[in-house]
mmCIF file of the N, C-alpha and C atoms, coordinates in Angstrom:
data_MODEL
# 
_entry.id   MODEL 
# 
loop_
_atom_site.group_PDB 
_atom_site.id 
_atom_site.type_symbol 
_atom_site.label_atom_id 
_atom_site.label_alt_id 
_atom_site.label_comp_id 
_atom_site.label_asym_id 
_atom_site.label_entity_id 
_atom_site.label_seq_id 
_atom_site.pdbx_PDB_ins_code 
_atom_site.Cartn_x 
_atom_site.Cartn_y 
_atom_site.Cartn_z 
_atom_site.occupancy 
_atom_site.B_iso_or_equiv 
_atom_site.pdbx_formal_charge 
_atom_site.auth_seq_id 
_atom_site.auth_comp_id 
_atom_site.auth_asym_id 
_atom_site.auth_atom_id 
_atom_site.pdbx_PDB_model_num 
ATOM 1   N N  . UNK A 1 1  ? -25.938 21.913 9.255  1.00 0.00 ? 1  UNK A N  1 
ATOM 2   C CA . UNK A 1 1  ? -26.001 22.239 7.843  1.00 0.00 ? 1  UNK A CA 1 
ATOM 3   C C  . UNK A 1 1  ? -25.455 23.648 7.640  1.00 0.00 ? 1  UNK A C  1 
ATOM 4   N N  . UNK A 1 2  ? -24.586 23.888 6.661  1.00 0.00 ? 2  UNK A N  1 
ATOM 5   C CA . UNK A 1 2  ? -23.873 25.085 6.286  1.00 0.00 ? 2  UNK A CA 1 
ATOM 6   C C  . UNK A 1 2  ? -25.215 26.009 5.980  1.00 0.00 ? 2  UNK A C  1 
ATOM 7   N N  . UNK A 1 3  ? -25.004 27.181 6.501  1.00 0.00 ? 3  UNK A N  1 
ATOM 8   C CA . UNK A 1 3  ? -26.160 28.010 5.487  1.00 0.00 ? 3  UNK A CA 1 
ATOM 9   C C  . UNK A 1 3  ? -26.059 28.423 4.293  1.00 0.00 ? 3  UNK A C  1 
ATOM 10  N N  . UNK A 1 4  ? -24.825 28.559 4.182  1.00 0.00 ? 4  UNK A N  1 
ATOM 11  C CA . UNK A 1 4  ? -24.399 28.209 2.353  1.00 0.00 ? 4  UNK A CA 1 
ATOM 12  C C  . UNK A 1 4  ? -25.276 27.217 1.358  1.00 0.00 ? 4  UNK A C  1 
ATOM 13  N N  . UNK A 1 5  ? -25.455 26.177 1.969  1.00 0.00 ? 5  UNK A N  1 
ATOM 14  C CA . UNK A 1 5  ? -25.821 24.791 1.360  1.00 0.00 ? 5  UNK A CA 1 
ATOM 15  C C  . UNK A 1 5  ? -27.547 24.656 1.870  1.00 0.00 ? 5  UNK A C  1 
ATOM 16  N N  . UNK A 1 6  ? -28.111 25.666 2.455  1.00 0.00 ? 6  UNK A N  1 
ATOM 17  C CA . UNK A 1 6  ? -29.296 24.950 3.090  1.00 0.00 ? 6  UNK A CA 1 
ATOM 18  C C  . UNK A 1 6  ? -30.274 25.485 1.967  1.00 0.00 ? 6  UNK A C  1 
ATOM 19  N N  . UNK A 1 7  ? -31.463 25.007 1.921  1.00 0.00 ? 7  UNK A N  1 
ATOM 20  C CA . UNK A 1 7  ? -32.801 25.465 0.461  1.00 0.00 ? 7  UNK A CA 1 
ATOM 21  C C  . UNK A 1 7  ? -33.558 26.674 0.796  1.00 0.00 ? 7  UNK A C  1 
ATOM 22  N N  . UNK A 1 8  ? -33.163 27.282 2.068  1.00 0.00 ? 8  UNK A N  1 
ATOM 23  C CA . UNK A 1 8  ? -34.258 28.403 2.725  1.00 0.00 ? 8  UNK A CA 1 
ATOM 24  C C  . UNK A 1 8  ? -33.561 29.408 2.581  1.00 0.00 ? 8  UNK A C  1 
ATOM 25  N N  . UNK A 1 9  ? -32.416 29.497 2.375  1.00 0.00 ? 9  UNK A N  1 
ATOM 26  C CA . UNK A 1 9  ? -32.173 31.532 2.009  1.00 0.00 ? 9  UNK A CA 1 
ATOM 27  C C  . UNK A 1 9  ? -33.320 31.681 0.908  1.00 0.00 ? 9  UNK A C  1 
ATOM 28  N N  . UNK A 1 10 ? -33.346 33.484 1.073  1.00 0.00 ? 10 UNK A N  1 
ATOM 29  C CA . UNK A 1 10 ? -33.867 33.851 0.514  1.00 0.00 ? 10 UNK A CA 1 
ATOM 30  C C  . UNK A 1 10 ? -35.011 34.631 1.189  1.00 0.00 ? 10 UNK A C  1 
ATOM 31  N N  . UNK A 1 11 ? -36.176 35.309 0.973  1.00 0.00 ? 11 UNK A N  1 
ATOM 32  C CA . UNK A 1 11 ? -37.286 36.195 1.118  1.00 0.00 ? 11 UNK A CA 1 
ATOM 33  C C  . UNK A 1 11 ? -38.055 35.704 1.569  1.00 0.00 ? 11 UNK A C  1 
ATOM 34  N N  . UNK A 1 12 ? -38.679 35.859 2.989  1.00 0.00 ? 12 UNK A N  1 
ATOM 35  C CA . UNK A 1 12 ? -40.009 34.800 3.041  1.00 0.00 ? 12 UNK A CA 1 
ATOM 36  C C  . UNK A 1 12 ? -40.911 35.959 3.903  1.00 0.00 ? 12 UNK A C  1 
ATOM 37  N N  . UNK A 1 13 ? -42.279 36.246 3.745  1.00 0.00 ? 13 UNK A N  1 
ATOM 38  C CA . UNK A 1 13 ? -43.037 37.582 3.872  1.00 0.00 ? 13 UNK A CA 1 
ATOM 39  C C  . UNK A 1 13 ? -44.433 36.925 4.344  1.00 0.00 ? 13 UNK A C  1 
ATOM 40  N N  . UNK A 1 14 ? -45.181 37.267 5.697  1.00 0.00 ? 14 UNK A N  1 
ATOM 41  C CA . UNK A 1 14 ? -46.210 36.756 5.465  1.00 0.00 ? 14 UNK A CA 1 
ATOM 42  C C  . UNK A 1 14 ? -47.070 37.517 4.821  1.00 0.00 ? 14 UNK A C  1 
ATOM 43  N N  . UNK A 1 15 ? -48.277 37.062 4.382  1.00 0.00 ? 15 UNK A N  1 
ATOM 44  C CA . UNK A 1 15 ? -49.561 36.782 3.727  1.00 0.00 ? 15 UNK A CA 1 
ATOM 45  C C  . UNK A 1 15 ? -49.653 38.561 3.364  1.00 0.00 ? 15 UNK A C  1 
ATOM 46  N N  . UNK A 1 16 ? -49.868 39.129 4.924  1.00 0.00 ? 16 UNK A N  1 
ATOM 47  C CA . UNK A 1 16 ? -50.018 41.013 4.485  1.00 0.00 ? 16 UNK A CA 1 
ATOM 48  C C  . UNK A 1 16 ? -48.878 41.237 3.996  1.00 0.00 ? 16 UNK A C  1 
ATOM 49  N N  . UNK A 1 17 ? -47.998 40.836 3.867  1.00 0.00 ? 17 UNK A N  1 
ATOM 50  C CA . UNK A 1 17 ? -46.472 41.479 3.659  1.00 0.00 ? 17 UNK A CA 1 
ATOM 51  C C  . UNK A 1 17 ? -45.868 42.447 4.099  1.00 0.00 ? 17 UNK A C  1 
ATOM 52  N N  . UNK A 1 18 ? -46.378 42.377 5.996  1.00 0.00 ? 18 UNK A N  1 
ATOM 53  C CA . UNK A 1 18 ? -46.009 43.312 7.130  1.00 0.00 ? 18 UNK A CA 1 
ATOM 54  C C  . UNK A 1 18 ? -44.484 43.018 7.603  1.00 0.00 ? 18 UNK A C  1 
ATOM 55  N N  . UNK A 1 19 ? -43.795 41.168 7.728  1.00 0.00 ? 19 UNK A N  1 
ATOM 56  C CA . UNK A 1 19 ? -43.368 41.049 8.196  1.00 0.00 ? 19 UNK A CA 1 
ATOM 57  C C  . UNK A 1 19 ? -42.495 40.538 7.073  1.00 0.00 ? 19 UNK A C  1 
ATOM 58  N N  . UNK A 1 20 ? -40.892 41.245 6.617  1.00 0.00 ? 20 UNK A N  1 
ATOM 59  C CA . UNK A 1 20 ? -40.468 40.189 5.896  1.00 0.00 ? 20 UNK A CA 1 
ATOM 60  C C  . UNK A 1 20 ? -38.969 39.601 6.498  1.00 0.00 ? 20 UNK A C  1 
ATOM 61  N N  . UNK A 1 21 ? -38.335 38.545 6.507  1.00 0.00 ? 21 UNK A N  1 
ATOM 62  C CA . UNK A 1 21 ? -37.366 38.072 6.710  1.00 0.00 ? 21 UNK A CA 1 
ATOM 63  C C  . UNK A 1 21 ? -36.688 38.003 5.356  1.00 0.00 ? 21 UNK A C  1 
ATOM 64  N N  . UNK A 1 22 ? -35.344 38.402 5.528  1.00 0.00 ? 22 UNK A N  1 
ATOM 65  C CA . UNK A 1 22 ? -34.355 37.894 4.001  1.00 0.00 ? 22 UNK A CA 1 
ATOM 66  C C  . UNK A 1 22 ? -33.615 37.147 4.885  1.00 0.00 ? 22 UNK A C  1 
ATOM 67  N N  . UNK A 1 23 ? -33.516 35.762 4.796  1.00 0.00 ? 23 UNK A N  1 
ATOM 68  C CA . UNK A 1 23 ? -32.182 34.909 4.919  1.00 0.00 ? 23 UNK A CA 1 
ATOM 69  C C  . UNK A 1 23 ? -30.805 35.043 4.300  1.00 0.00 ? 23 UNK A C  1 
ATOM 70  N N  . UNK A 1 24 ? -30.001 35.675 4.755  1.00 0.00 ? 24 UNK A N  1 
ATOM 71  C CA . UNK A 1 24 ? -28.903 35.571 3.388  1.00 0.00 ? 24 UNK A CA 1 
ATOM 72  C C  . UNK A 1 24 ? -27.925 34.612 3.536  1.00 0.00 ? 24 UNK A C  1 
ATOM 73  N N  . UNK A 1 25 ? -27.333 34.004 2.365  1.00 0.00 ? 25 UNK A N  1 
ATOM 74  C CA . UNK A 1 25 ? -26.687 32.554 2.634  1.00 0.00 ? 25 UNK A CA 1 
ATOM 75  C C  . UNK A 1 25 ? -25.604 32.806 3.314  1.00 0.00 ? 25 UNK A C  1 
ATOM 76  N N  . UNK A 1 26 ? -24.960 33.947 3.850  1.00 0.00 ? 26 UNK A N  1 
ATOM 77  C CA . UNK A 1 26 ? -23.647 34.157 4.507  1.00 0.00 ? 26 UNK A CA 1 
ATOM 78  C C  . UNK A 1 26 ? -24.528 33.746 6.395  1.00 0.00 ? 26 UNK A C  1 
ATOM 79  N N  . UNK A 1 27 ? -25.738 33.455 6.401  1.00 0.00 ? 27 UNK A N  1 
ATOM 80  C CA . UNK A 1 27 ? -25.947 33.376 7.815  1.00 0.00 ? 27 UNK A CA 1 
ATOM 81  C C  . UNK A 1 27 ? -26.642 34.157 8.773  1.00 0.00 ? 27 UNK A C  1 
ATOM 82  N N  . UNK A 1 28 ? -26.278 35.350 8.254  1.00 0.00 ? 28 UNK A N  1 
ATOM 83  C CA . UNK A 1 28 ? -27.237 36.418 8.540  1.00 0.00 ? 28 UNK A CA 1 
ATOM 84  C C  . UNK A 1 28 ? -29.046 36.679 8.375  1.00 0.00 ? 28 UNK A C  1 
ATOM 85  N N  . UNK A 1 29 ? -29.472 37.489 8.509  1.00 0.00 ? 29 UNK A N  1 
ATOM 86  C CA . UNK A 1 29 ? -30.877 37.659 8.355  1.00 0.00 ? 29 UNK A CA 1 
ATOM 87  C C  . UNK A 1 29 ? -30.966 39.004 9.247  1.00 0.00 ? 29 UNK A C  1 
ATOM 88  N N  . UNK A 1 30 ? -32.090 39.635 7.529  1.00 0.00 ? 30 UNK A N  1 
ATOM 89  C CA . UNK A 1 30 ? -32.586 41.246 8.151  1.00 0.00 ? 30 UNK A CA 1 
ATOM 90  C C  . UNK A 1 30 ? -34.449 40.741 8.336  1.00 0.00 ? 30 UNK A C  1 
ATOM 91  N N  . UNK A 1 31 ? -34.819 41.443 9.761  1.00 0.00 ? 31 UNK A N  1 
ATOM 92  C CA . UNK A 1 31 ? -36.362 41.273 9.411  1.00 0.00 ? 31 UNK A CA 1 
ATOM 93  C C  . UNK A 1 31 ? -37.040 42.860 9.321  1.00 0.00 ? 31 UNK A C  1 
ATOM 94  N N  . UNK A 1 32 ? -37.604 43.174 8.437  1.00 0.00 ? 32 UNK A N  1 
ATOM 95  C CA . UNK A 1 32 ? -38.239 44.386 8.104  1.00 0.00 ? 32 UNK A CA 1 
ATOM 96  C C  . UNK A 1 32 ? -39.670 44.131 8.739  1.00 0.00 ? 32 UNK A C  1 
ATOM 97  N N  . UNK A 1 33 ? -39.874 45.311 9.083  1.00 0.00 ? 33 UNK A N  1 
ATOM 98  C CA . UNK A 1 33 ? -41.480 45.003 9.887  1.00 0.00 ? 33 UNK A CA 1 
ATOM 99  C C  . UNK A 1 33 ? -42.564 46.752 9.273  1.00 0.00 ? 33 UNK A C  1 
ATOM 100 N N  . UNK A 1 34 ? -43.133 46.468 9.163  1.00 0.00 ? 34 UNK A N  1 
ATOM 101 C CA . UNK A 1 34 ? -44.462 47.471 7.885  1.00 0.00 ? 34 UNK A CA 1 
ATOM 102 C C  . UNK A 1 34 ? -42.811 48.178 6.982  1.00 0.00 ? 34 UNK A C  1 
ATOM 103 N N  . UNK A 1 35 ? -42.787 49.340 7.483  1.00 0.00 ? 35 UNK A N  1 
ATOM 104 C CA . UNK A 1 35 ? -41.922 50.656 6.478  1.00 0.00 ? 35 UNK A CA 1 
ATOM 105 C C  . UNK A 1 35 ? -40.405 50.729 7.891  1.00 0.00 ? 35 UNK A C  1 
ATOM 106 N N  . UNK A 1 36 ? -40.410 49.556 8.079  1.00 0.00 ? 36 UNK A N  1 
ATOM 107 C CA . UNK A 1 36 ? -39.432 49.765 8.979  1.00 0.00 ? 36 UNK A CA 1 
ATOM 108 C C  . UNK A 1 36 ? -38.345 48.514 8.540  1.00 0.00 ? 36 UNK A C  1 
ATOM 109 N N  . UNK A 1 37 ? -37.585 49.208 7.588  1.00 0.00 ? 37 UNK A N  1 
ATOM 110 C CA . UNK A 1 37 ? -37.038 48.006 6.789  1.00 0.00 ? 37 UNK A CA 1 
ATOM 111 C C  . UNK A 1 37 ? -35.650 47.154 7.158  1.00 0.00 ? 37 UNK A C  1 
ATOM 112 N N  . UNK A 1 38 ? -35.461 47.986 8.145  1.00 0.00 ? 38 UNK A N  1 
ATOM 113 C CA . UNK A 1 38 ? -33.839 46.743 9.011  1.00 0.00 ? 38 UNK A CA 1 
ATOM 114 C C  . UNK A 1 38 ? -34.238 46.962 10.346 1.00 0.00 ? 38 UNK A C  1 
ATOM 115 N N  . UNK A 1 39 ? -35.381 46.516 10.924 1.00 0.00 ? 39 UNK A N  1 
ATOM 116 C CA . UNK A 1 39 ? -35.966 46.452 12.400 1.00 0.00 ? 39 UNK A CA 1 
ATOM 117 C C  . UNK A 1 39 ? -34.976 45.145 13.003 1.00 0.00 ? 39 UNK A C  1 
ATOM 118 N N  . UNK A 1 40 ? -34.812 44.456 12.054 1.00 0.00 ? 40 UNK A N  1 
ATOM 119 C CA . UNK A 1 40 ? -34.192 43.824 13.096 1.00 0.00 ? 40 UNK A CA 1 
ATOM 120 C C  . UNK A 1 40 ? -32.970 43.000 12.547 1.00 0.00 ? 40 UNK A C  1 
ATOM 121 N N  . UNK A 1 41 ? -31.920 42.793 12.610 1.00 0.00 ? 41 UNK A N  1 
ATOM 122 C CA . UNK A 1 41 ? -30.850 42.411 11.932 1.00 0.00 ? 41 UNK A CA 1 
ATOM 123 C C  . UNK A 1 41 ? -29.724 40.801 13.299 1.00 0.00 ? 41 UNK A C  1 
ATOM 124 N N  . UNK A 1 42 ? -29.620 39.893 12.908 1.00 0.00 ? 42 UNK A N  1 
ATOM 125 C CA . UNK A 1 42 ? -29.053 38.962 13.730 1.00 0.00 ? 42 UNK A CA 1 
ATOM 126 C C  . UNK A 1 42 ? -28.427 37.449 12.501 1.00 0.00 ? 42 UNK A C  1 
ATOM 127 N N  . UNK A 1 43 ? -27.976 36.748 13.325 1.00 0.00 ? 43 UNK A N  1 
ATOM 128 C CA . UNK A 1 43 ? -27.237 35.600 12.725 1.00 0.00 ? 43 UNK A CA 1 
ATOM 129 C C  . UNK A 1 43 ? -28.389 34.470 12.838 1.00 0.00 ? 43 UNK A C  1 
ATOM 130 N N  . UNK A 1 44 ? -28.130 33.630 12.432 1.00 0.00 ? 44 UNK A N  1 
ATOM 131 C CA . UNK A 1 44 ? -29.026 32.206 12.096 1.00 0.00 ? 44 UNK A CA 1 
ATOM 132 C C  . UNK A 1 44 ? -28.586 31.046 11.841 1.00 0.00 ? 44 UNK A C  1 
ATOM 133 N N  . UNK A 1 45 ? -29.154 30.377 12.185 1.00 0.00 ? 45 UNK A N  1 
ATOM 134 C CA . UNK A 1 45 ? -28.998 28.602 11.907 1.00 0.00 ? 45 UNK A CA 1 
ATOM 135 C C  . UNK A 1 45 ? -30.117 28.153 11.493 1.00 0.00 ? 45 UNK A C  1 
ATOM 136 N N  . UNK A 1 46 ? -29.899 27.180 10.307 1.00 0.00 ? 46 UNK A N  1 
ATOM 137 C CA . UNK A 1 46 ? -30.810 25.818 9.937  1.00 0.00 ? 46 UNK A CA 1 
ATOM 138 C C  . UNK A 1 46 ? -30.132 24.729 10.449 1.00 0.00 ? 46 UNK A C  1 
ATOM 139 N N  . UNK A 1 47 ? -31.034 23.704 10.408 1.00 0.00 ? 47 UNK A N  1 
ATOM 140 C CA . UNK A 1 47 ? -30.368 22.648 11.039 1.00 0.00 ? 47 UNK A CA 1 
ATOM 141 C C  . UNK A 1 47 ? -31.784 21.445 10.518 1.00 0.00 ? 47 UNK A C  1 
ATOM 142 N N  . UNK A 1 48 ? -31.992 21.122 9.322  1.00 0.00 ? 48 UNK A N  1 
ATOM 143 C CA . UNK A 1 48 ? -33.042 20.357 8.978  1.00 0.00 ? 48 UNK A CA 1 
ATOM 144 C C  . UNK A 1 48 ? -33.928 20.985 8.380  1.00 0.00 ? 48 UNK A C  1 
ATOM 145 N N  . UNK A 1 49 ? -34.970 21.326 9.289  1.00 0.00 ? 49 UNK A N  1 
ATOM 146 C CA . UNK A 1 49 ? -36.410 22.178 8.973  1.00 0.00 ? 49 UNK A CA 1 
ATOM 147 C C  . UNK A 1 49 ? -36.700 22.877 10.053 1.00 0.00 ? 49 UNK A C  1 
ATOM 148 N N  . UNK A 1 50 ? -35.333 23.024 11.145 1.00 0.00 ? 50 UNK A N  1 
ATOM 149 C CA . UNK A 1 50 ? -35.545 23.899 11.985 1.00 0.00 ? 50 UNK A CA 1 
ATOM 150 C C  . UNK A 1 50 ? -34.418 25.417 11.920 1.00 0.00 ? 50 UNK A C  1 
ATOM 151 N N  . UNK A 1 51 ? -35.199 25.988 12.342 1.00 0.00 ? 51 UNK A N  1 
ATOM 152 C CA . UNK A 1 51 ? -34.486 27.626 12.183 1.00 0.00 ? 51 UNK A CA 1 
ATOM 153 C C  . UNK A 1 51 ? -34.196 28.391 13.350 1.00 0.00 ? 51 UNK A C  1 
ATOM 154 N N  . UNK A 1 52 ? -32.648 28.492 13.931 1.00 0.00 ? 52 UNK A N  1 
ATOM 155 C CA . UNK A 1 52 ? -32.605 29.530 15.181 1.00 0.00 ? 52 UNK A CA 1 
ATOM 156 C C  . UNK A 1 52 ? -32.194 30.868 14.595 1.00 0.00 ? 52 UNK A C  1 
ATOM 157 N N  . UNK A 1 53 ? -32.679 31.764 15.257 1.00 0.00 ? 53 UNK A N  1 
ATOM 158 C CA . UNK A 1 53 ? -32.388 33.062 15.461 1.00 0.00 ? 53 UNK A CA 1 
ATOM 159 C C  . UNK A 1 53 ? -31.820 33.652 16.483 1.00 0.00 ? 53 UNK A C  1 
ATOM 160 N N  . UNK A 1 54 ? -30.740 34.308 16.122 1.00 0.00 ? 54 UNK A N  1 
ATOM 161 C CA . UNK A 1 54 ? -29.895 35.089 17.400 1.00 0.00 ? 54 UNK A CA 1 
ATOM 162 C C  . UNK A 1 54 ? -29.879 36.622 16.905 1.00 0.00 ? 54 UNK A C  1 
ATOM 163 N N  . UNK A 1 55 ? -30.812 37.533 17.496 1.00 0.00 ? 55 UNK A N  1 
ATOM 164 C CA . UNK A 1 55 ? -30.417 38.817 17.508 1.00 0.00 ? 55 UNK A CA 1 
ATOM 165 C C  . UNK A 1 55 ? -29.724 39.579 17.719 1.00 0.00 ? 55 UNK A C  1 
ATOM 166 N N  . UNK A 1 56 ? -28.870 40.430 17.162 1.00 0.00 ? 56 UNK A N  1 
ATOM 167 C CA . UNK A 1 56 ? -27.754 41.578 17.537 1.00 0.00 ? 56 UNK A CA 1 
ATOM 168 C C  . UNK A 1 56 ? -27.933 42.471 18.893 1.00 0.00 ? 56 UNK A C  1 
ATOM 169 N N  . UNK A 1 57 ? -29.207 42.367 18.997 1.00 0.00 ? 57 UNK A N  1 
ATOM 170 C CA . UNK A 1 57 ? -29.473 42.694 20.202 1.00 0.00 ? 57 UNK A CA 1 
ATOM 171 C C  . UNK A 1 57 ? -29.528 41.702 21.488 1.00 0.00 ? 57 UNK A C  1 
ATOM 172 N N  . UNK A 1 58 ? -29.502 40.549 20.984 1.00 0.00 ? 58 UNK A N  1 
ATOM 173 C CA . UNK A 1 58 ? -29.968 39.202 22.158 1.00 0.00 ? 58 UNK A CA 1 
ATOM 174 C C  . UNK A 1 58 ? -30.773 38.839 22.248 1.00 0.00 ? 58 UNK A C  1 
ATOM 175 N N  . UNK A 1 59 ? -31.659 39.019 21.679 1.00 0.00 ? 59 UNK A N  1 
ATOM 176 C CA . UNK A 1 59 ? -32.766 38.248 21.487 1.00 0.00 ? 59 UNK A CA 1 
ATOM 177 C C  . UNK A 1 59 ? -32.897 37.199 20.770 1.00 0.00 ? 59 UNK A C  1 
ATOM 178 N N  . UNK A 1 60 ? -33.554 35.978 20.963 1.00 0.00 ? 60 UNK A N  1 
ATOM 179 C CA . UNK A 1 60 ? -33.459 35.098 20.302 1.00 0.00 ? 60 UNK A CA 1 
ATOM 180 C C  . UNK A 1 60 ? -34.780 34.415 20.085 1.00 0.00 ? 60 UNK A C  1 
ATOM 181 N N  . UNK A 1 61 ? -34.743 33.405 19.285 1.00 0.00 ? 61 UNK A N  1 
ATOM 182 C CA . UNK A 1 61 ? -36.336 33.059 18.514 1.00 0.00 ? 61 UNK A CA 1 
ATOM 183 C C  . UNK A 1 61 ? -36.026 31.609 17.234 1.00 0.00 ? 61 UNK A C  1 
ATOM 184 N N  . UNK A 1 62 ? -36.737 31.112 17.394 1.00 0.00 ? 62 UNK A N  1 
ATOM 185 C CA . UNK A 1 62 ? -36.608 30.059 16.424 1.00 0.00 ? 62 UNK A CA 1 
ATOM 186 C C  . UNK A 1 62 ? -37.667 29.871 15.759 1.00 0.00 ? 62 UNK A C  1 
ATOM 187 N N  . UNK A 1 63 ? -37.854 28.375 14.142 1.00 0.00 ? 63 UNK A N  1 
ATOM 188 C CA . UNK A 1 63 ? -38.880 28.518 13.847 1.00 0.00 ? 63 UNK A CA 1 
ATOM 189 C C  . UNK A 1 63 ? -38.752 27.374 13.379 1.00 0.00 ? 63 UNK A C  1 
ATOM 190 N N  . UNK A 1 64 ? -39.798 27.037 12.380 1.00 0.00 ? 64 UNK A N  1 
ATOM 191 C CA . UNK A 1 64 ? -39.934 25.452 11.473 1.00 0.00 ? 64 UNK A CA 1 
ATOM 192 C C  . UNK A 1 64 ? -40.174 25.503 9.931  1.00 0.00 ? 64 UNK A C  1 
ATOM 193 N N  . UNK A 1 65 ? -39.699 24.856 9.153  1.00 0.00 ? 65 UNK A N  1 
ATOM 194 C CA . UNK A 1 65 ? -40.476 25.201 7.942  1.00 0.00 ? 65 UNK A CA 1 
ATOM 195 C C  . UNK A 1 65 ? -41.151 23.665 8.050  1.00 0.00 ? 65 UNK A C  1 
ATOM 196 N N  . UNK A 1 66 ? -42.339 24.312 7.167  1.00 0.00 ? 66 UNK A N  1 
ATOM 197 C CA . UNK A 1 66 ? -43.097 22.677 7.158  1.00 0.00 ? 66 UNK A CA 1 
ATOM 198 C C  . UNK A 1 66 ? -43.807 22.914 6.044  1.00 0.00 ? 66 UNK A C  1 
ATOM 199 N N  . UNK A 1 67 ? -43.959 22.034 4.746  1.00 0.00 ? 67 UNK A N  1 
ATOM 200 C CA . UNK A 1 67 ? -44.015 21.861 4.109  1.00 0.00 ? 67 UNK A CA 1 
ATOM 201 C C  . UNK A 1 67 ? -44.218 23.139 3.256  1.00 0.00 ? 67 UNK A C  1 
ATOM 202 N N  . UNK A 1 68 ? -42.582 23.508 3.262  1.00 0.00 ? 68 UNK A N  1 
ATOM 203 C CA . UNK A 1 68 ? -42.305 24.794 2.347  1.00 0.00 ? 68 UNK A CA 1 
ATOM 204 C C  . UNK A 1 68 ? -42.880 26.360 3.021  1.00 0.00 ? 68 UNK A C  1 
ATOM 205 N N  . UNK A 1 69 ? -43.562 26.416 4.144  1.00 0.00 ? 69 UNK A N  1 
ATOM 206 C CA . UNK A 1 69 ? -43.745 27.322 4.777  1.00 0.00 ? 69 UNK A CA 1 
ATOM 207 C C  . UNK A 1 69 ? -42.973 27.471 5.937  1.00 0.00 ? 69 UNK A C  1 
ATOM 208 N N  . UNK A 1 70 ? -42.825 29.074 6.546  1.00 0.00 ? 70 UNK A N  1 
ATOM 209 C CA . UNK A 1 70 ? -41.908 29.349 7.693  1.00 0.00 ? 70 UNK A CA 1 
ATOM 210 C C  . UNK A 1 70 ? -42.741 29.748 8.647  1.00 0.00 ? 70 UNK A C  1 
ATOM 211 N N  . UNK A 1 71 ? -42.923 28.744 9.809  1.00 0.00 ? 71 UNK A N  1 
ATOM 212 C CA . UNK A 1 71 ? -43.580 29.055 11.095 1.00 0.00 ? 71 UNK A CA 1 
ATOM 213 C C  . UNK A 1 71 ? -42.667 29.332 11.971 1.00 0.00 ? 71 UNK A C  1 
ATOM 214 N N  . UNK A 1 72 ? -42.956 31.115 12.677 1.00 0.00 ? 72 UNK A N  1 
ATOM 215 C CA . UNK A 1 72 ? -42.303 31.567 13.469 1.00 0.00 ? 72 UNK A CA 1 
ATOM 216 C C  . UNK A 1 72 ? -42.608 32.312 14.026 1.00 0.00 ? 72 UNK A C  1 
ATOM 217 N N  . UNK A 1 73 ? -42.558 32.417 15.568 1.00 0.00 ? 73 UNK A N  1 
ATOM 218 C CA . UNK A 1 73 ? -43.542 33.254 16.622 1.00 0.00 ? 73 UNK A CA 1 
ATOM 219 C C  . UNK A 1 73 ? -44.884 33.722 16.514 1.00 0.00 ? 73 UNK A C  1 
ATOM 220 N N  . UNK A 1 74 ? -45.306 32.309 15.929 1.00 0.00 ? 74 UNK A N  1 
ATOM 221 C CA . UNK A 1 74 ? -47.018 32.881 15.720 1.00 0.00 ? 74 UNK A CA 1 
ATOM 222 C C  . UNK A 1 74 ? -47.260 33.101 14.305 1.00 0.00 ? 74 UNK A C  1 
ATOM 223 N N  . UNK A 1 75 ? -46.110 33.674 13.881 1.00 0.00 ? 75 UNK A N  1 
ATOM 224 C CA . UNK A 1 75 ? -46.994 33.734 12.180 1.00 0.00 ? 75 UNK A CA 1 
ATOM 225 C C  . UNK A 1 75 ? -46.131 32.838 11.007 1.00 0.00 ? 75 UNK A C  1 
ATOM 226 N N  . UNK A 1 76 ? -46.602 33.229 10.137 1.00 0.00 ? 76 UNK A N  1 
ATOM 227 C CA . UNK A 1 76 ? -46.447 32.231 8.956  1.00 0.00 ? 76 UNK A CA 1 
ATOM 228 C C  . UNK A 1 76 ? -45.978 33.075 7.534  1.00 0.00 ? 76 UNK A C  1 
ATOM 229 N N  . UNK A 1 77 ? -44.992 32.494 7.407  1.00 0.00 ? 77 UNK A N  1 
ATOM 230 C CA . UNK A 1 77 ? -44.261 33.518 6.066  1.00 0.00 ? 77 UNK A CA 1 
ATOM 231 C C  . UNK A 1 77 ? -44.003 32.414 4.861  1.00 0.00 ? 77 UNK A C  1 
ATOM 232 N N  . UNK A 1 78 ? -43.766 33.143 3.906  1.00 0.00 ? 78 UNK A N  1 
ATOM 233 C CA . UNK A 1 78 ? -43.820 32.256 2.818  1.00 0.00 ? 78 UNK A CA 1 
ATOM 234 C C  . UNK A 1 78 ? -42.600 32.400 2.031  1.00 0.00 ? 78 UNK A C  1 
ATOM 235 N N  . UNK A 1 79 ? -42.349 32.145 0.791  1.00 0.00 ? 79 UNK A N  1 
ATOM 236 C CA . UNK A 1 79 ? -41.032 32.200 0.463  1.00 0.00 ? 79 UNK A CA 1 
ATOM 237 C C  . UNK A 1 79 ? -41.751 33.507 -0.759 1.00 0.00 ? 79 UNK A C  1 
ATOM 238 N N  . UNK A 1 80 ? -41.070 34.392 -1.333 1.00 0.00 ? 80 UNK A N  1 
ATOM 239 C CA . UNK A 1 80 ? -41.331 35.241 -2.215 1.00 0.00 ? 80 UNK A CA 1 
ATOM 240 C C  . UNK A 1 80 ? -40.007 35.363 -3.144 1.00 0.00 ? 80 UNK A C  1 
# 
């Protein structure tokens, strides 16, 4: 699935609003973590209701959305 075309760009923050991810539809994704607001910056894939992550650094990480929520490494973000 193009990330152009997929329903999950966009802002998704969990619950404290420590951790936020922006999806942006070009593919990319910044994750801000407390006052640390481009902690982490890498490319991405959807592919259904699943989500990979590839870090600029190499790191990598995936996740799920399930019923409109984003489960990923343990926590749970929402769309904002």
């Amino acid at each position: 699935m193009s990330e152009a075309s997929h329903p999950y760009a966009g802002l998704w923050v969990t619950d404290d609003g420590r951790i936020r991810h922006e999806l942006l539809p070009n593919g990319r994704y910044v994750e801000a973590r407390g006052s640390r607001e481009r902690a982490y910056e890498g490319r991405y894939e959807v592919r259904g209701d699943h989500i990979d992550y590839w870090d600029d650094t190499g790191f990598t990480a995936d996740g799920d959305f399930i019923d409109g929520v984003l489960h990923h490494a343990g926590m749970v973000l929402r769309r904002r």
